[in-house]
C-alpha positions in Angstrom: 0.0 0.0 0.0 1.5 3.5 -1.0 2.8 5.5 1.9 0.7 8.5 0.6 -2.6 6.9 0.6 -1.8 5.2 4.4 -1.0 9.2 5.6 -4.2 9.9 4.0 -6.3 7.0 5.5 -5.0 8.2 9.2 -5.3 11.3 8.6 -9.5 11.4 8.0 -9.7 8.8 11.1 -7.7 11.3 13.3 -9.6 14.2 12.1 -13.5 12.4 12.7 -12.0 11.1 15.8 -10.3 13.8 17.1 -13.6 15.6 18.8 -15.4 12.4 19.9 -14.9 11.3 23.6 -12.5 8.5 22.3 -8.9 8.5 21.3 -8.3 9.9 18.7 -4.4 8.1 18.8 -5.5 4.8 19.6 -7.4 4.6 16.5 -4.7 5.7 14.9 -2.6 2.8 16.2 -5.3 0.3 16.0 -5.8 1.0 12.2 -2.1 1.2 11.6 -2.3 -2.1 12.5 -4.9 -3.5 11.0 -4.0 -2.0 7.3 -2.1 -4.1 5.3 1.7 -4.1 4.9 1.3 -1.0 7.8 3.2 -0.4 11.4 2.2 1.7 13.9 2.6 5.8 12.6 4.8 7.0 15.2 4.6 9.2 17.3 5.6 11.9 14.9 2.8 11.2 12.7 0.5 11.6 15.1 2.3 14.7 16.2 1.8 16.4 12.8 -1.9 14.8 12.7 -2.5 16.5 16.3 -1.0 19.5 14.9 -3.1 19.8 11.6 -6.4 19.4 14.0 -5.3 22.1 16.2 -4.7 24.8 13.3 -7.8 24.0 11.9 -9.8 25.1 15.1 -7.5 27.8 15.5 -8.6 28.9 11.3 -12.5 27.9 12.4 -12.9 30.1 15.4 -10.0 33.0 14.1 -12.6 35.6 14.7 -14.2 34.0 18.2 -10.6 33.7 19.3 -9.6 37.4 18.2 -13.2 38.6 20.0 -12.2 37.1 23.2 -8.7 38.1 23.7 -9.3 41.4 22.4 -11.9 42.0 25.3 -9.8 40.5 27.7 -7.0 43.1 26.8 -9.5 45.7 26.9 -11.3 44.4 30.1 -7.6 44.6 32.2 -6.9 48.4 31.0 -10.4 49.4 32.2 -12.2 50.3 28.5 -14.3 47.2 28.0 -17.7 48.0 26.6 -20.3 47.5 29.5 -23.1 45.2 28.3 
């Protein structure tokens, strides 16, 4: 099995697992292992995995994230709007 369509294969089970209450890195093991001609990732696969699911929260909630840390910086030097 091509090494490109394995990284592709983990990748969509890490990305639907990663926000259900279930490991998201023991799937990733337990289909590593179960896929033909396949070992276990790594642990630097599943870094870069864990890392591609964090930036795309970060990109989804950009302007939720900017909102709340902008009001925090506003509420500490006394000029957040009263609502």
């Amino acid at each position: 099995m091509s090494h490109l369509f394995e990284a592709i294969i983990l990748g969509l089970v890490q990305g639907l697992t990663e926000f259900l209450p279930v490991s998201s890195s023991a799937h990733l093991r337990i289909l590593g292992a179960f896929l033909p001609g396949t070992e276990d990732p790594g642990a630097a696969f599943t870094a870069i995995t864990q890392i591609g699911t964090e930036a795309a929260v970060v990109l989804f909630f950009w302007r939720d994230i900017v909102r709340i840390v902008s009001r925090w910086a506003l509420s500490i030097i006394g000029r957040a709007p009263r609502n």
